[in-house]
PDB file of N, CA, C, O and CB in Angstrom:
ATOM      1  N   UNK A   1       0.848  -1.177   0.000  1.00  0.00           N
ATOM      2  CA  UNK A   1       0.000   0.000   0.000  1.00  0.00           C
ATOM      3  C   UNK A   1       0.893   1.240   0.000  1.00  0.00           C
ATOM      4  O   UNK A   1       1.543   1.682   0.948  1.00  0.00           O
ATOM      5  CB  UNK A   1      -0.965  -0.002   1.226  1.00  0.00           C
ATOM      6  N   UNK A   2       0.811   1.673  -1.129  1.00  0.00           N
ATOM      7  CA  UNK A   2       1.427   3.327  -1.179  1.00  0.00           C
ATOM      8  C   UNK A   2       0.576   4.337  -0.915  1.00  0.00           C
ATOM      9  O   UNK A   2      -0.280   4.747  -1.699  1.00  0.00           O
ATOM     10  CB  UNK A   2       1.955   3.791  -2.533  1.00  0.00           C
ATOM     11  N   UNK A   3       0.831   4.836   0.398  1.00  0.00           N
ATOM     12  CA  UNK A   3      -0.232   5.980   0.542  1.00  0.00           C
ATOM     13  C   UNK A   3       0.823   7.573  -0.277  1.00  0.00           C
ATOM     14  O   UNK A   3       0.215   8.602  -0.572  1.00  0.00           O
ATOM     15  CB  UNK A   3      -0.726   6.187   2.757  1.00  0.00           C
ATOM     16  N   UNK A   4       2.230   7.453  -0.484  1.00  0.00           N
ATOM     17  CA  UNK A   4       2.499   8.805  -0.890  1.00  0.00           C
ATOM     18  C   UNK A   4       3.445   9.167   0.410  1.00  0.00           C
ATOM     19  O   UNK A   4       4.459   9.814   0.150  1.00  0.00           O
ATOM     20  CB  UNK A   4       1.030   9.805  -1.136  1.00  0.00           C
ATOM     21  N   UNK A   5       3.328   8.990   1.093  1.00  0.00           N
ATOM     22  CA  UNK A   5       3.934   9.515   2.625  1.00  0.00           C
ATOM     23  C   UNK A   5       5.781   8.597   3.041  1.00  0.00           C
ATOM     24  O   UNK A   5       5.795   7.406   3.351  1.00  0.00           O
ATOM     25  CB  UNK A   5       2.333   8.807   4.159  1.00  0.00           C
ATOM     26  N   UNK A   6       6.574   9.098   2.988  1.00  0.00           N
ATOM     27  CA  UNK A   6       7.723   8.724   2.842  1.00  0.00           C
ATOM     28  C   UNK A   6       8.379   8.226   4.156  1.00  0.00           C
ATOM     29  O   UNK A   6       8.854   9.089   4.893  1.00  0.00           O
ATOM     30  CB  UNK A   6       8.350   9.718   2.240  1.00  0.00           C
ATOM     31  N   UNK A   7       8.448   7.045   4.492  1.00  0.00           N
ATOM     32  CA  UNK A   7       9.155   6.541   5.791  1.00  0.00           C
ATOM     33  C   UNK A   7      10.584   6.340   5.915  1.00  0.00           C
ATOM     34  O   UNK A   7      11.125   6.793   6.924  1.00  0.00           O
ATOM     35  CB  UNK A   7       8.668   5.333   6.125  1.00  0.00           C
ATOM     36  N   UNK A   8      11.293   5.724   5.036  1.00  0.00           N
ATOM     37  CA  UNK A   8      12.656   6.244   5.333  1.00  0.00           C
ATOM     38  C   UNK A   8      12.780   7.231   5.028  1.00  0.00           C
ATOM     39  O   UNK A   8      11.903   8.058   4.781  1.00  0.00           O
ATOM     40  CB  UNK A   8      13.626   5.741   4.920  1.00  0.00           C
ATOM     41  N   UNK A   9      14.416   7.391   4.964  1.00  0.00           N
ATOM     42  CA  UNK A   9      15.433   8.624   5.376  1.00  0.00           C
ATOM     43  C   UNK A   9      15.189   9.155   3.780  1.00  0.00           C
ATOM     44  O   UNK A   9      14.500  10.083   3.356  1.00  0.00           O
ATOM     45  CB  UNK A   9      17.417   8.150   5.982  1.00  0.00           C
ATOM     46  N   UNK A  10      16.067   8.147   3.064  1.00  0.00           N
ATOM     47  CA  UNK A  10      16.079   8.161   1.509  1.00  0.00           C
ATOM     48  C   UNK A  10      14.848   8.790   1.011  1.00  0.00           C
ATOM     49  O   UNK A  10      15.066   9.876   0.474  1.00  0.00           O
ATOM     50  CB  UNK A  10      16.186   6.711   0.881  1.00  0.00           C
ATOM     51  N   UNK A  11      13.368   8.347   1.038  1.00  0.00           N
ATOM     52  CA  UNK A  11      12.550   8.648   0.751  1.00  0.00           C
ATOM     53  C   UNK A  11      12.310  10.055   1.292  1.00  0.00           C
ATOM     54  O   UNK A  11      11.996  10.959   0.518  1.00  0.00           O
ATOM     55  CB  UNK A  11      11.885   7.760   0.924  1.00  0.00           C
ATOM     56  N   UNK A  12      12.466  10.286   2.760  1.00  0.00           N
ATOM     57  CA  UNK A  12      12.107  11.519   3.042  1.00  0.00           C
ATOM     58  C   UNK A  12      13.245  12.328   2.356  1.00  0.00           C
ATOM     59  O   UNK A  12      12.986  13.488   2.676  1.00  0.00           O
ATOM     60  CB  UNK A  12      11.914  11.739   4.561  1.00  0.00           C
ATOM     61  N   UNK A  13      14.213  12.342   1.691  1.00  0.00           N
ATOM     62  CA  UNK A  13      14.833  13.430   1.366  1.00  0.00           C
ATOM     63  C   UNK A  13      14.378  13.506  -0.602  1.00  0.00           C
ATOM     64  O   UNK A  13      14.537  14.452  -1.374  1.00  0.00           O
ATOM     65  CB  UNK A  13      16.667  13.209   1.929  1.00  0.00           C
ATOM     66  N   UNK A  14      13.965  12.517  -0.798  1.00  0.00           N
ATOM     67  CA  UNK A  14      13.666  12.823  -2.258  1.00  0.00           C
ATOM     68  C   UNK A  14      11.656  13.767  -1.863  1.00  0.00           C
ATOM     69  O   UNK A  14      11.057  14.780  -2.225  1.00  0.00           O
ATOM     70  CB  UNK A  14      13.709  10.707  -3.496  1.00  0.00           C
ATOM     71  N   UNK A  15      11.483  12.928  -1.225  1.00  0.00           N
ATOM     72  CA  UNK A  15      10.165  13.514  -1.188  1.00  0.00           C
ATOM     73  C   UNK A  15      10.133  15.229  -0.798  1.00  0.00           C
ATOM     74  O   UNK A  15       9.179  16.000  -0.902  1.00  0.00           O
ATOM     75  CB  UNK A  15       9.336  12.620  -0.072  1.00  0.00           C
ATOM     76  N   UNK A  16      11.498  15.501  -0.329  1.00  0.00           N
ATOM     77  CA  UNK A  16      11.819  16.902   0.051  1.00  0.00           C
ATOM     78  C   UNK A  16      12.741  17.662  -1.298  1.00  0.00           C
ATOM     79  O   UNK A  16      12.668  18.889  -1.360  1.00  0.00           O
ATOM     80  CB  UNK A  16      12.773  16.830   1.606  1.00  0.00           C
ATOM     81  N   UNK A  17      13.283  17.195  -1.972  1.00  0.00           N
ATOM     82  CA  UNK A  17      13.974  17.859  -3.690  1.00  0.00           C
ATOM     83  C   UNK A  17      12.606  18.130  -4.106  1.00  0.00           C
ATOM     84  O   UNK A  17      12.332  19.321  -4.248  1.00  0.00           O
ATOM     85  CB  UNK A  17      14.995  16.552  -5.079  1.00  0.00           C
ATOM     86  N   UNK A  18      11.486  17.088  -4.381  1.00  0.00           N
ATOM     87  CA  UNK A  18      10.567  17.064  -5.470  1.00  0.00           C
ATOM     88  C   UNK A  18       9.670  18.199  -4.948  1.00  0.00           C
ATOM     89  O   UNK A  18       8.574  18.300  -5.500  1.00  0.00           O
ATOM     90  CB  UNK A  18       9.818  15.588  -5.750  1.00  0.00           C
ATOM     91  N   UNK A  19       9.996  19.144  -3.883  1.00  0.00           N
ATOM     92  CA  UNK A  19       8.763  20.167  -3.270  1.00  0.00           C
ATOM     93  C   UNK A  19       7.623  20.053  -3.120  1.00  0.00           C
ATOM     94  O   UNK A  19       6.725  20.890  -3.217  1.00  0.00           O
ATOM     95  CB  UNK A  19       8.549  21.108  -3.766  1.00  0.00           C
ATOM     96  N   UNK A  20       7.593  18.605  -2.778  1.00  0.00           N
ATOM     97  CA  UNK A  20       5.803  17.538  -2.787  1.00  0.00           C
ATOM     98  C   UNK A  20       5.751  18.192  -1.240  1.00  0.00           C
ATOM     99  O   UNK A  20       4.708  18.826  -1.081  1.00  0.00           O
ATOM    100  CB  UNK A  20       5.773  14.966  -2.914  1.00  0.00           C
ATOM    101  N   UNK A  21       6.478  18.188  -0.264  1.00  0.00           N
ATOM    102  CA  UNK A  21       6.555  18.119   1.079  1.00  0.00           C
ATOM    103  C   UNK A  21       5.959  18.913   1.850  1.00  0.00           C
ATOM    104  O   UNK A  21       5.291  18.555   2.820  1.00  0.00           O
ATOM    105  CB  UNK A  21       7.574  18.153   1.413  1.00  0.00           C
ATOM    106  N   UNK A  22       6.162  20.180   1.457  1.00  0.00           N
ATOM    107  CA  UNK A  22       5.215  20.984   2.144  1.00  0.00           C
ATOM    108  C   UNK A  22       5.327  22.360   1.188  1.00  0.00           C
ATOM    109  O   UNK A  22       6.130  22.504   0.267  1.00  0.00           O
ATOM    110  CB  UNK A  22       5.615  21.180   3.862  1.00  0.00           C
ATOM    111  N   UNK A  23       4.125  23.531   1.722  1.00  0.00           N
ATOM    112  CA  UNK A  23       4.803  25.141   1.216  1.00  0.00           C
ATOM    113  C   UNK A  23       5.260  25.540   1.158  1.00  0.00           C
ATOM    114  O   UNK A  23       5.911  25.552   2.202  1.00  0.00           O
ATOM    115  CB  UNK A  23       4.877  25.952   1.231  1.00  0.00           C
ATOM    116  N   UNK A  24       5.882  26.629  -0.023  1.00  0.00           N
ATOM    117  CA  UNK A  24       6.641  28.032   0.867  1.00  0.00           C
ATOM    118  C   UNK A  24       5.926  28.512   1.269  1.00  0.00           C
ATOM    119  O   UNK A  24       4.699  28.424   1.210  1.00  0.00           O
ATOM    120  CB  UNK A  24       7.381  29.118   0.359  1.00  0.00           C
ATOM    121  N   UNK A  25       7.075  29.561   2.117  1.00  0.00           N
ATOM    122  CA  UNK A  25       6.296  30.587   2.564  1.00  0.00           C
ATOM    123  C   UNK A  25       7.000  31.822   2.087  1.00  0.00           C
ATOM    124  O   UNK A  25       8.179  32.014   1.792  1.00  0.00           O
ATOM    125  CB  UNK A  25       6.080  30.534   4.058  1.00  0.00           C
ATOM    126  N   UNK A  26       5.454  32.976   2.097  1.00  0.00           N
ATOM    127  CA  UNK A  26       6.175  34.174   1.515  1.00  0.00           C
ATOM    128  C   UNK A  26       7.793  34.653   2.078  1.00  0.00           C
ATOM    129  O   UNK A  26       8.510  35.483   1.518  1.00  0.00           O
ATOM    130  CB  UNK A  26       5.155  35.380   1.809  1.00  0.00           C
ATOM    131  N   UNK A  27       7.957  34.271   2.700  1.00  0.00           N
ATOM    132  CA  UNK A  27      10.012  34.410   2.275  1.00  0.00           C
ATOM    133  C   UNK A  27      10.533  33.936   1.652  1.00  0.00           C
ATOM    134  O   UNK A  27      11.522  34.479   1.159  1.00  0.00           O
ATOM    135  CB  UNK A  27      11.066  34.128   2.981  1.00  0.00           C
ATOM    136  N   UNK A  28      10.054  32.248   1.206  1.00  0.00           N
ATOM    137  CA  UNK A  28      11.027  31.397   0.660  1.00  0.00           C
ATOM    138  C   UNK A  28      10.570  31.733  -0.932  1.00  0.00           C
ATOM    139  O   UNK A  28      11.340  31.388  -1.828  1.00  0.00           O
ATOM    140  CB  UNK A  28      10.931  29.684   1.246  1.00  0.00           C
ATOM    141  N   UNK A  29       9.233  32.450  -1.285  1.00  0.00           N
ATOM    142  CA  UNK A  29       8.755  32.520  -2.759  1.00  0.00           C
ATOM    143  C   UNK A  29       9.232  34.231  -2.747  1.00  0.00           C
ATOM    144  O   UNK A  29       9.153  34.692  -3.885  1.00  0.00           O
ATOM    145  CB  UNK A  29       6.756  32.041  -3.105  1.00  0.00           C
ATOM    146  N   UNK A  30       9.657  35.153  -1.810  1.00  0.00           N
ATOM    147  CA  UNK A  30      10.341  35.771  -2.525  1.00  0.00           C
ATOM    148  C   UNK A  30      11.571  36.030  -2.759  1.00  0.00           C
ATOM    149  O   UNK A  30      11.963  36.921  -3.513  1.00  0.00           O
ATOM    150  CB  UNK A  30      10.041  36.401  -2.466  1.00  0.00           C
ATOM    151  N   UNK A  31      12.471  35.038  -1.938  1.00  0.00           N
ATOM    152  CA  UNK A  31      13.785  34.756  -2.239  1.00  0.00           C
ATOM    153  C   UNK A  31      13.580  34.227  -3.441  1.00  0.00           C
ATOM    154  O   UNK A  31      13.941  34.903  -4.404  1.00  0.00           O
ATOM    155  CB  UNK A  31      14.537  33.926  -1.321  1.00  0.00           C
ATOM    156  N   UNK A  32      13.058  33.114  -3.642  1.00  0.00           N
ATOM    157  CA  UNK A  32      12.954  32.243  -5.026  1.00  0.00           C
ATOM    158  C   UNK A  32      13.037  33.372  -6.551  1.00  0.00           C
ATOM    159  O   UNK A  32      13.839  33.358  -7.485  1.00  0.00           O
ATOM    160  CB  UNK A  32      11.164  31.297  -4.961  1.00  0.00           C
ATOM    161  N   UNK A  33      12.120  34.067  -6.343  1.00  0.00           N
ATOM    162  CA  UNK A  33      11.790  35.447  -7.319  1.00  0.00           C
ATOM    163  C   UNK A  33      13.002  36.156  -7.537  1.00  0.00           C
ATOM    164  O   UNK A  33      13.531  36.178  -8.648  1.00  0.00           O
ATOM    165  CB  UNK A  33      10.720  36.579  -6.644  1.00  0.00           C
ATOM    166  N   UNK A  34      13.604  36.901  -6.268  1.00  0.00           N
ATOM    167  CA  UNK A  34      14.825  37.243  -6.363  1.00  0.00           C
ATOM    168  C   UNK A  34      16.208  36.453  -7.163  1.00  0.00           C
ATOM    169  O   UNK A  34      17.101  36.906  -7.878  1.00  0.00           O
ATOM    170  CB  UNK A  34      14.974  37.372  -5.146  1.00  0.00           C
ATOM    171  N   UNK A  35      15.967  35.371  -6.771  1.00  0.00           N
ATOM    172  CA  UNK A  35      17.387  34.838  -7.258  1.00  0.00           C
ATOM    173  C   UNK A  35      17.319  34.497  -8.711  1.00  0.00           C
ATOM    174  O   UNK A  35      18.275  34.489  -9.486  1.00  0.00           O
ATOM    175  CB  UNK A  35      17.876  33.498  -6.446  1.00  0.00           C
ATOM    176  N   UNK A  36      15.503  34.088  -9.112  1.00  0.00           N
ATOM    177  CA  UNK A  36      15.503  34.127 -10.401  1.00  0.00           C
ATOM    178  C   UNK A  36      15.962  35.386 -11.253  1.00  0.00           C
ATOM    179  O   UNK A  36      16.738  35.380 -12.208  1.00  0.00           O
ATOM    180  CB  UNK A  36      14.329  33.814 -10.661  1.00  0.00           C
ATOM    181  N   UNK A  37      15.430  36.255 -10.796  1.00  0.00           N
ATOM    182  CA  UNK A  37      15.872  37.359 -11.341  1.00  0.00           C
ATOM    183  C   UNK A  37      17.319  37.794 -11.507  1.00  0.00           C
ATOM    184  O   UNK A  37      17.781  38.071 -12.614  1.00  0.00           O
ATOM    185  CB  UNK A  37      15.309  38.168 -10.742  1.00  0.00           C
ATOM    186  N   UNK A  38      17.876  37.835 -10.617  1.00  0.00           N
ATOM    187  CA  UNK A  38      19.605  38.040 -10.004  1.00  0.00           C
ATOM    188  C   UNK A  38      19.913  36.736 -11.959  1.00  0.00           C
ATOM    189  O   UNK A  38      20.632  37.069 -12.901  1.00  0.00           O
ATOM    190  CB  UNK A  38      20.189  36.783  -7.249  1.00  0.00           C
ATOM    191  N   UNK A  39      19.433  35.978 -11.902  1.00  0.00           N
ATOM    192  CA  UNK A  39      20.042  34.484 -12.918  1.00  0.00           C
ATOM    193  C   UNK A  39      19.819  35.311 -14.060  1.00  0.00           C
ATOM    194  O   UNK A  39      20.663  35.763 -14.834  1.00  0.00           O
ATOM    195  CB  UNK A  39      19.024  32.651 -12.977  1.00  0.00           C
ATOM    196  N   UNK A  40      18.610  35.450 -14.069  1.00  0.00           N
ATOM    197  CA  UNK A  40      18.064  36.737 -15.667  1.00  0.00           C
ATOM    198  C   UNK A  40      19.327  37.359 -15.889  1.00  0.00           C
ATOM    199  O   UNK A  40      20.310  36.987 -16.530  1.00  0.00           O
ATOM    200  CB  UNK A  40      16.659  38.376 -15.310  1.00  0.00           C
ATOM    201  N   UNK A  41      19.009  38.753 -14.986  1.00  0.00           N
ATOM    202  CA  UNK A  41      20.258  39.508 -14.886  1.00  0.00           C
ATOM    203  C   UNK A  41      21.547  39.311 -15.678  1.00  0.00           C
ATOM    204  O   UNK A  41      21.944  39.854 -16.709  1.00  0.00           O
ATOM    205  CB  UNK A  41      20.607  39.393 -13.691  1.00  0.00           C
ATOM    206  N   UNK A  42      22.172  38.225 -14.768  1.00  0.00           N
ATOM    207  CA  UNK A  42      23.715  37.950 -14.697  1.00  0.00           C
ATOM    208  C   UNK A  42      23.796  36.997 -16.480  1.00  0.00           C
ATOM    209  O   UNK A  42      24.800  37.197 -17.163  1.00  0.00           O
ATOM    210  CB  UNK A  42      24.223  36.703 -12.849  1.00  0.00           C
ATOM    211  N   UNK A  43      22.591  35.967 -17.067  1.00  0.00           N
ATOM    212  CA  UNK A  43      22.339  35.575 -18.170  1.00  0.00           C
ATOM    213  C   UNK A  43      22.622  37.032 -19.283  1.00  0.00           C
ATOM    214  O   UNK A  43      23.540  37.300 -20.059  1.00  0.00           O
ATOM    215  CB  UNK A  43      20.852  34.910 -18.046  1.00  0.00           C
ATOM    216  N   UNK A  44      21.438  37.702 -18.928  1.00  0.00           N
ATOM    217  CA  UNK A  44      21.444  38.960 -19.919  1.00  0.00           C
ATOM    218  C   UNK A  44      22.815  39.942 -20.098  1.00  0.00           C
ATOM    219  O   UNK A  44      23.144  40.366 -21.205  1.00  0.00           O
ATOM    220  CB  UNK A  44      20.270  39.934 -19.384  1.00  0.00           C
ATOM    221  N   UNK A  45      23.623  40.267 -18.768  1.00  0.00           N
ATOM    222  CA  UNK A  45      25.255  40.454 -19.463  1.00  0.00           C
ATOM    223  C   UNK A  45      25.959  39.867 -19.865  1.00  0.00           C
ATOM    224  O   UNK A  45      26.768  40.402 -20.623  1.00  0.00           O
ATOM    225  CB  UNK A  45      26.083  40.781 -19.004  1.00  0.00           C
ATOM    226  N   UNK A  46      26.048  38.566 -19.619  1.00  0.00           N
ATOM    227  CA  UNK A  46      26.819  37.177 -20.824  1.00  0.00           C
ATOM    228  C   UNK A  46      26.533  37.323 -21.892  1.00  0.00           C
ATOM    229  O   UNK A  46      27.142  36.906 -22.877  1.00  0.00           O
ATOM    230  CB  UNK A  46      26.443  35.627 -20.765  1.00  0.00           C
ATOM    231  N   UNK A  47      25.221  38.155 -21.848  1.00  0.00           N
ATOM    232  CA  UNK A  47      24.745  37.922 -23.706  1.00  0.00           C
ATOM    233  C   UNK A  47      23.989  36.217 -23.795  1.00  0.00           C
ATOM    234  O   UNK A  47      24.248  35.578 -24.815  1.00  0.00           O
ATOM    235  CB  UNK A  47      26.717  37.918 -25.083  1.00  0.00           C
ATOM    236  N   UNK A  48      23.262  35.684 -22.934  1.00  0.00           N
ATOM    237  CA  UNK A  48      23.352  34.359 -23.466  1.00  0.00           C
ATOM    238  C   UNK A  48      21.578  33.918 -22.997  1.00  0.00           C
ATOM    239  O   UNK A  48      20.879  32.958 -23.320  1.00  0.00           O
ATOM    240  CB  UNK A  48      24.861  33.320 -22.630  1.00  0.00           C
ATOM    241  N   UNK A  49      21.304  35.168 -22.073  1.00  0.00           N
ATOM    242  CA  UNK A  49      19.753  35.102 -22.164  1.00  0.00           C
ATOM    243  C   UNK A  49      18.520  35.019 -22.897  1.00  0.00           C
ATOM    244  O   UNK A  49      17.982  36.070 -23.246  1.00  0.00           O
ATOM    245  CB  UNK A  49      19.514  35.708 -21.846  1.00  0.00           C
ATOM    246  N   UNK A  50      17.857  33.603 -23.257  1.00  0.00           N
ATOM    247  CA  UNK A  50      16.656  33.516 -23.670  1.00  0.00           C
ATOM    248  C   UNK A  50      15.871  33.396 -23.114  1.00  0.00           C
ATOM    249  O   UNK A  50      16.018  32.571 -22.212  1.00  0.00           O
ATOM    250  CB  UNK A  50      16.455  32.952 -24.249  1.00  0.00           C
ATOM    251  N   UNK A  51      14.387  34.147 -23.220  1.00  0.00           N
ATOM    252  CA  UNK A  51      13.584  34.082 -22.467  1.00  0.00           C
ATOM    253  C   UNK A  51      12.339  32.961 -23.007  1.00  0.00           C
ATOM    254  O   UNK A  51      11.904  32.806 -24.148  1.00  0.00           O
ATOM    255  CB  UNK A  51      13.290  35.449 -22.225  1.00  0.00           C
ATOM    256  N   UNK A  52      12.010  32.354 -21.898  1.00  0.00           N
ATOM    257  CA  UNK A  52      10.751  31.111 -22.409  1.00  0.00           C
ATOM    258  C   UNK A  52       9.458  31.514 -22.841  1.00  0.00           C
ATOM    259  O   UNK A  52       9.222  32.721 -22.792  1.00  0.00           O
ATOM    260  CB  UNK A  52      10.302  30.120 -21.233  1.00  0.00           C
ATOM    261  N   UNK A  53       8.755  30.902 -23.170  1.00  0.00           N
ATOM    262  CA  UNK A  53       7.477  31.251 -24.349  1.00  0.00           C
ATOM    263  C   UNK A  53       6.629  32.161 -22.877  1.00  0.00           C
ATOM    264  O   UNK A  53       6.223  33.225 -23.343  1.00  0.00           O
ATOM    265  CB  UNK A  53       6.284  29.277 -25.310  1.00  0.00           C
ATOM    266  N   UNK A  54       6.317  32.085 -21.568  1.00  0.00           N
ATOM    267  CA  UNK A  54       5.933  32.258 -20.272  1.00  0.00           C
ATOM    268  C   UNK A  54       6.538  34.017 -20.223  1.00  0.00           C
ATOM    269  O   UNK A  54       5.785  34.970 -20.019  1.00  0.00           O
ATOM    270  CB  UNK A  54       6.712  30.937 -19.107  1.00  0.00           C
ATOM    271  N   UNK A  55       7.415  34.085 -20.361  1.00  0.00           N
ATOM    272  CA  UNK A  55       8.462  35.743 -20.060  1.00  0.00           C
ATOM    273  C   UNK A  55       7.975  36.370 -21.241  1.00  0.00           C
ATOM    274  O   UNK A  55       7.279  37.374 -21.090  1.00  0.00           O
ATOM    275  CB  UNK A  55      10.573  35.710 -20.103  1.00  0.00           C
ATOM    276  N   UNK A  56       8.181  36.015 -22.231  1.00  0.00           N
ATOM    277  CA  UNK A  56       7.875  36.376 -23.772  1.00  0.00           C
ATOM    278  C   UNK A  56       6.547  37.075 -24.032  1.00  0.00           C
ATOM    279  O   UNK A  56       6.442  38.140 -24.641  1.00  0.00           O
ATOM    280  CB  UNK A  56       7.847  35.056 -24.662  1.00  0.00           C
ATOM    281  N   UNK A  57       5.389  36.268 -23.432  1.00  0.00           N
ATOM    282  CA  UNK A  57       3.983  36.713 -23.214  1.00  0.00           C
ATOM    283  C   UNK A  57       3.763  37.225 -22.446  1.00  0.00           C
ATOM    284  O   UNK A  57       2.952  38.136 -22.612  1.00  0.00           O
ATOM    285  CB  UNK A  57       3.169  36.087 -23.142  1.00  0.00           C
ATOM    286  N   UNK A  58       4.297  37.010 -21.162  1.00  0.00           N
ATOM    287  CA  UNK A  58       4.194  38.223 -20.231  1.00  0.00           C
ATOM    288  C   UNK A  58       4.922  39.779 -20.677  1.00  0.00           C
ATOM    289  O   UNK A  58       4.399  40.881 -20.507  1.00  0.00           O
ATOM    290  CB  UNK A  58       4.903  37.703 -18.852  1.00  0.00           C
ATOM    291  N   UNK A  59       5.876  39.579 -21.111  1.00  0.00           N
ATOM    292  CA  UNK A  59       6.404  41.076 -21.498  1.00  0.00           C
ATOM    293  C   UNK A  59       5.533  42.094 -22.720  1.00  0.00           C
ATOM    294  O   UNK A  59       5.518  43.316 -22.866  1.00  0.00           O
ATOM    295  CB  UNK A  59       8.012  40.804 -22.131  1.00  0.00           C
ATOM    296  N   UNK A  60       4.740  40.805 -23.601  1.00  0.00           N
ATOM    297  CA  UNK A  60       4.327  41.213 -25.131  1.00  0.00           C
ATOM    298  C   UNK A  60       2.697  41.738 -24.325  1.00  0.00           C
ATOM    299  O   UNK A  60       1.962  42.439 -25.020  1.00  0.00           O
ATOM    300  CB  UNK A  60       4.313  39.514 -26.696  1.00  0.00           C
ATOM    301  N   UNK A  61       2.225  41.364 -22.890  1.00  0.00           N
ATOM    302  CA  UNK A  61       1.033  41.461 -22.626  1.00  0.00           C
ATOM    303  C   UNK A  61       1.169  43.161 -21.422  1.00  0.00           C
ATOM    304  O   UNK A  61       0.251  43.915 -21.101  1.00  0.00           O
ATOM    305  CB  UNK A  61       0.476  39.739 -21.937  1.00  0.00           C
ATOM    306  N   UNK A  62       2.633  43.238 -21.050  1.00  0.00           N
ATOM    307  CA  UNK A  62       2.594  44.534 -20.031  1.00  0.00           C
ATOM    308  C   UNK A  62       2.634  45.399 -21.279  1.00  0.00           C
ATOM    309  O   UNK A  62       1.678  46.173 -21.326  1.00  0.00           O
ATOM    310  CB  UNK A  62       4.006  44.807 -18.727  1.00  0.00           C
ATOM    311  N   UNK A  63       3.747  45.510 -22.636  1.00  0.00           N
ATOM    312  CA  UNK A  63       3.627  46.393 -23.397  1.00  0.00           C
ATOM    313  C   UNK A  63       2.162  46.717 -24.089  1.00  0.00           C
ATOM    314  O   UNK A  63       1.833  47.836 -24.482  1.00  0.00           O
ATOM    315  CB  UNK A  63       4.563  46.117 -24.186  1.00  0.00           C
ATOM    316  N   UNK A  64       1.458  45.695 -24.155  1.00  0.00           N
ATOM    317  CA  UNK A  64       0.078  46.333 -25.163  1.00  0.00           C
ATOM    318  C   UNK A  64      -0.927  46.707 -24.055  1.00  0.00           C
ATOM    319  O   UNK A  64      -1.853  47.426 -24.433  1.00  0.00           O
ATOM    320  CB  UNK A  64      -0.794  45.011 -26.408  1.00  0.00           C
ATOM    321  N   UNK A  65      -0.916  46.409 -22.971  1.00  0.00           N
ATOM    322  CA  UNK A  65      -2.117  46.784 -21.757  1.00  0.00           C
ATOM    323  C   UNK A  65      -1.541  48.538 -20.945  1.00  0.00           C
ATOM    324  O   UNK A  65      -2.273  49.089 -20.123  1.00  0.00           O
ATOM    325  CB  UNK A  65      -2.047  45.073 -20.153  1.00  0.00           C
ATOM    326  N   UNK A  66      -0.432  49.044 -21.295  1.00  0.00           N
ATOM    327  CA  UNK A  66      -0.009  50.096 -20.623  1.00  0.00           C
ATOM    328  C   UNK A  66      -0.572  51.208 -20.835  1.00  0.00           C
ATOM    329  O   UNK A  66      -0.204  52.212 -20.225  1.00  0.00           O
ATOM    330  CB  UNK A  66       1.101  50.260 -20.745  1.00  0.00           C
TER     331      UNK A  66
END
């Protein structure tokens, strides 16, 4: 019977990578935000930043709604 719920060690630490485990919380989602951004950033002076179909539409949807 697999209920989902992880009893060993092993298990409890994959069940903790896969972010099944529990929430963030508003600190840990706006660190998360931050550091994405900081990655943008530091991508976009390499020159090596592409943005995903998600960034793309969001940017094409702030320019036509302004």
């Amino acid at each position: 019977m697999n209920s989902g719920i992880p009893r060993t060690a092993a298990e409890m630490r994959q069940f903790d990578e896969t972010g099944l485990s529990r929430r963030q919380t508003a600190g840990q989602r706006e660190a998360e935000k931050q550091m994405k951004a900081a990655e943008e950033a530091y991508q976009k002076e390499l020159g090596t930043y592409r943005p995903g179909v998600g960034r793309r539409l969001q940017t094409l949807l702030k320019r036509f709604f302004k």
